[in-house]
N, C-alpha and C positions, 0 to 999 in steps of 0.2 A: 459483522457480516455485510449483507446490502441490501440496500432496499430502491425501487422504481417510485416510494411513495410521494405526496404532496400533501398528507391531510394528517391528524391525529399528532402523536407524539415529533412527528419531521414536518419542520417549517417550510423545509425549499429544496425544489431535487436539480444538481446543478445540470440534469440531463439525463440520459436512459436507466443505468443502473449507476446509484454512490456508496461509496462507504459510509456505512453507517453507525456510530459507535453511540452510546450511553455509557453516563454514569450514573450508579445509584448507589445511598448509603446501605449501611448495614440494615434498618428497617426497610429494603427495597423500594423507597422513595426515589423517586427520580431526580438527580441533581440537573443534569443537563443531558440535549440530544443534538448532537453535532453530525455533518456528511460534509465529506471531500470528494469529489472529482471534477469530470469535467465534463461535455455533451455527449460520450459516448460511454462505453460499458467499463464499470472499476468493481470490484469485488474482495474485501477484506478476508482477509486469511486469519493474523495471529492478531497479538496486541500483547505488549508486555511491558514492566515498568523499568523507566531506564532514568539515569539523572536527570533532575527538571522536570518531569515526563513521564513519559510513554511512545513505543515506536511502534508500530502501526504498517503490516507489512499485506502484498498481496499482487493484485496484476490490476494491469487500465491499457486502454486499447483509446486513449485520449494525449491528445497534444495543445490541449488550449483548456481556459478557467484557471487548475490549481497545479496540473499535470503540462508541463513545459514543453514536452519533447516526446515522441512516441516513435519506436523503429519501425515498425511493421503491426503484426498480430499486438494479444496481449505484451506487456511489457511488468517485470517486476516494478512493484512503485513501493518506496518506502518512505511513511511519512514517521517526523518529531512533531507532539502538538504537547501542550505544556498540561498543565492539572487543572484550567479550565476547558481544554481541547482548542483551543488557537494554536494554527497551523504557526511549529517553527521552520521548519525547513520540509523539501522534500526531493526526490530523488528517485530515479527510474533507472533502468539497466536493462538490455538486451540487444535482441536484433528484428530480423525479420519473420521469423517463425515464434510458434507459442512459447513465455517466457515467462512461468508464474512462479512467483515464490510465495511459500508456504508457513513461513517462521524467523524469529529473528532472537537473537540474545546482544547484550550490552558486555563488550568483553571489560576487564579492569581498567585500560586503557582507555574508556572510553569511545571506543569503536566499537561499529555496529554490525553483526555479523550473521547475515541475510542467508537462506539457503531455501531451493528450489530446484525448478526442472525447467530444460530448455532445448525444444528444437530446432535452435538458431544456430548460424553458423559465422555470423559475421557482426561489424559494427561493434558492441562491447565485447564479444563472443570469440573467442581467439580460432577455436578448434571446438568439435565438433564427432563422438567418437562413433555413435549410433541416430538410431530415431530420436532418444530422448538421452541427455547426461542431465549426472546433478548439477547444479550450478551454487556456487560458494560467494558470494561475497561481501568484500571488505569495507564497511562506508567509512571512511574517516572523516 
């Protein structure tokens, strides 16, 4: 999910709202507690287990810290962080309007196959049918 915190189980908030992810063993021990973003607003959506990993999907309205580039509004961000949550890669997608994605699966290939909604109409965004389309994509 996310959290605004600084105290308790989160050591450090890189800014208003981060992702915020845990792990814990099977006795619900806390192994570790990790957050990604950047000074402005990110909010986790899925988390699923992918080679090396785990991909880590959702939207951030941030262009600086962990998030490189921001179109506008929220933006889909998909993150890879390894099995102790160190950030491997990451990656954004939209445009200028709300751009959140919601879920992700690891195809055979090892592509990552991201899916959401988006009021954008331009910048990663080709076309554009209504107020809101789903939005699909491919991260290879």
């Amino acid at each position: 999910g996310n959290s605004f915190s600084t105290d308790g189980d989160i050591t450090s908030n890189l800014g208003s709202s981060d992702f915020w992810l845990i792990k814990i063993n099977d006795s619900g021990d806390l192994l570790w507690s990790k957050n990604y973003g950047g000074s402005d607003f990110d909010y986790a959506t899925s988390i699923k287990k992918a080679s090396n990993g785990y991909v880590v999907t959702g939207y951030s309205q941030n262009s600086d810290i962990q998030s490189t580039y921001n179109y506008g509004d929220n933006d889909f961000w998909v993150l890879k962080i390894d099995e102790q949550g160190s950030l491997l890669w990451q990656k954004n997608f939209g445009g200028s309007g709300f751009d959140l994605a919601f879920d992700a699966i690891e195809t055979l290939d090892n592509h990552i196959m991201v899916v959401g909604e988006t009021e954008s109409m331009n910048h990663d965004i080709i076309e554009n049918r209504g107020l809101k389309d789903v939005l699909i994509v491919n991260v290879k």
